[in-house]
C-alpha positions as CSV (number, residue, x, y, z in Angstrom):
1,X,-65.3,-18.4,-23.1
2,X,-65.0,-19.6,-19.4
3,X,-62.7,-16.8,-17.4
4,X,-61.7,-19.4,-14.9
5,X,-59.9,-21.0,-17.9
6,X,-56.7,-23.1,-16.8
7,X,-54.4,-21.9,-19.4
8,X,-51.5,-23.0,-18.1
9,X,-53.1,-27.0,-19.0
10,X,-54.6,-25.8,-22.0
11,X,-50.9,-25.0,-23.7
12,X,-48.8,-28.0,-21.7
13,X,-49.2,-29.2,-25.4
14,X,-48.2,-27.6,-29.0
15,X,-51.3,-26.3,-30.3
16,X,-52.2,-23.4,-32.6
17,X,-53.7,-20.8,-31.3
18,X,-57.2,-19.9,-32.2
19,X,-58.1,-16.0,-31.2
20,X,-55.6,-13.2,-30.1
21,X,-56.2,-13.7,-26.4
22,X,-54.6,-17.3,-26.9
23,X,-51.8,-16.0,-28.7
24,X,-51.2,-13.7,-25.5
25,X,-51.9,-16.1,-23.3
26,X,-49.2,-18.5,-24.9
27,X,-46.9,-15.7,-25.0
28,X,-47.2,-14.8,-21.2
29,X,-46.7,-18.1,-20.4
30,X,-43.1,-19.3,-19.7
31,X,-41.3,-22.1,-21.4
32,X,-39.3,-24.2,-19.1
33,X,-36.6,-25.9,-21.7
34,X,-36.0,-22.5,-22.9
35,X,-35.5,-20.9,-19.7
36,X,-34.1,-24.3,-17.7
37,X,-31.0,-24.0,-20.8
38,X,-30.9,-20.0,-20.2
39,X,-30.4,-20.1,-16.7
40,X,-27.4,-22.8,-17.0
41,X,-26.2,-21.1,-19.4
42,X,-26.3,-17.4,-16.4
43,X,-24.8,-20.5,-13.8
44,X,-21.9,-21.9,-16.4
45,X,-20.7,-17.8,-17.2
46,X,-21.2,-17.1,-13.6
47,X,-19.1,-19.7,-12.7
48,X,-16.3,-19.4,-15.1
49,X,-16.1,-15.9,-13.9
50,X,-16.2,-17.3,-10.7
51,X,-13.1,-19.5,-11.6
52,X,-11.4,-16.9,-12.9
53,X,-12.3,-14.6,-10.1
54,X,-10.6,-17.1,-7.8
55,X,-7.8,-17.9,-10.1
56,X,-6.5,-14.0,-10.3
57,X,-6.9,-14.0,-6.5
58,X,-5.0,-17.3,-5.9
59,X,-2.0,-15.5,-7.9
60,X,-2.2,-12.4,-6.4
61,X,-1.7,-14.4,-2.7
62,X,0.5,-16.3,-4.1
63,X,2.7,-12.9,-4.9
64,X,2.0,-12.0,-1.5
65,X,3.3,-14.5,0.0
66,X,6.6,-14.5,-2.1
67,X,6.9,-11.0,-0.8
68,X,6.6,-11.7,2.3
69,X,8.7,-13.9,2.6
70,X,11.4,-11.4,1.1
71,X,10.6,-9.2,3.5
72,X,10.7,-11.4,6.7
73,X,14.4,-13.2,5.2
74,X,15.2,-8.7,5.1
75,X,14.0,-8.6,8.7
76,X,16.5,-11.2,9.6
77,X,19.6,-9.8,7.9
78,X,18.8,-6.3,9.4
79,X,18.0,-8.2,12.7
80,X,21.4,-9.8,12.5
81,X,23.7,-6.6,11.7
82,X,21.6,-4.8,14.3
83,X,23.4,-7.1,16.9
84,X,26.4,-7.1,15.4
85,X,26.3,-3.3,15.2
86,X,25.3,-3.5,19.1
87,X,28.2,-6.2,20.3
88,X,30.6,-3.8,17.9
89,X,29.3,-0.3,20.1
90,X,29.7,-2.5,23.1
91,X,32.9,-3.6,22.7
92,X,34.3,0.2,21.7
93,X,32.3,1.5,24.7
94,X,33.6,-1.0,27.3
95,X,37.3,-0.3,25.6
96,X,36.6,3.9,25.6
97,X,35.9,3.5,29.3
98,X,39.1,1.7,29.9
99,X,41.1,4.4,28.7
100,X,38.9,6.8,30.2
101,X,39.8,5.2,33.7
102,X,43.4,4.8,32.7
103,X,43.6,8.5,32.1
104,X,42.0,9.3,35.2
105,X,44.5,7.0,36.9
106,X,47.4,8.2,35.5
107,X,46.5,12.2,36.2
108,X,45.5,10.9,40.0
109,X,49.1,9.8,39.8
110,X,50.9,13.2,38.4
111,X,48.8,14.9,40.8
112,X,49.9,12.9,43.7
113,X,54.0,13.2,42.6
């Protein structure tokens, strides 16, 4: 038998084989259909985990975003007793220094009768 044999022509067609070097030649050699079905089969479960993949991490930004948003409406309610805790300590300060100078006035005053 010729070594320079195309197998690969020789089995495009069903055929039985005749010796045990055919048999292993037909067994080394690949079968599109069958492994054209396999690998859509590899793509359709890669992509479904895909999907999910992108599904879980859809939620998880969606849960992200919900929290931040808490967090930014707790920003402005701390924000907004922040200044009114600041115009409150203004207010008593400016009032403290009032008296503070009225005291000082009046003892100026005893001191000076």
């Amino acid at each position: 038998m010729n070594q320079n044999y195309n197998y690969n022509s020789a089995f495009l067609y069903p055929k039985q084989p005749t010796s045990a070097y055919e048999v292993a030649e037909m067994a080394k050699q690949r079968n599109p259909i069958i492994e054209t079905d396999k690998n859509i089969e590899r793509c359709i479960v890669e992509n479904q985990y895909q999907t999910q993949t992108l599904n879980e991490t859809q939620k998880i930004l969606n849960e992200n975003a919900e929290i931040v948003k808490q967090l930014s409406q707790q920003v402005k309610s701390m924000e907004e007793s922040s200044n009114k805790q600041y115009k409150i300590g203004l207010i008593v300060s400016i009032v403290t220094g009032l008296f503070a100078a009225g005291s000082f006035i009046l003892a100026l005053i005893q001191i000076f009768k």
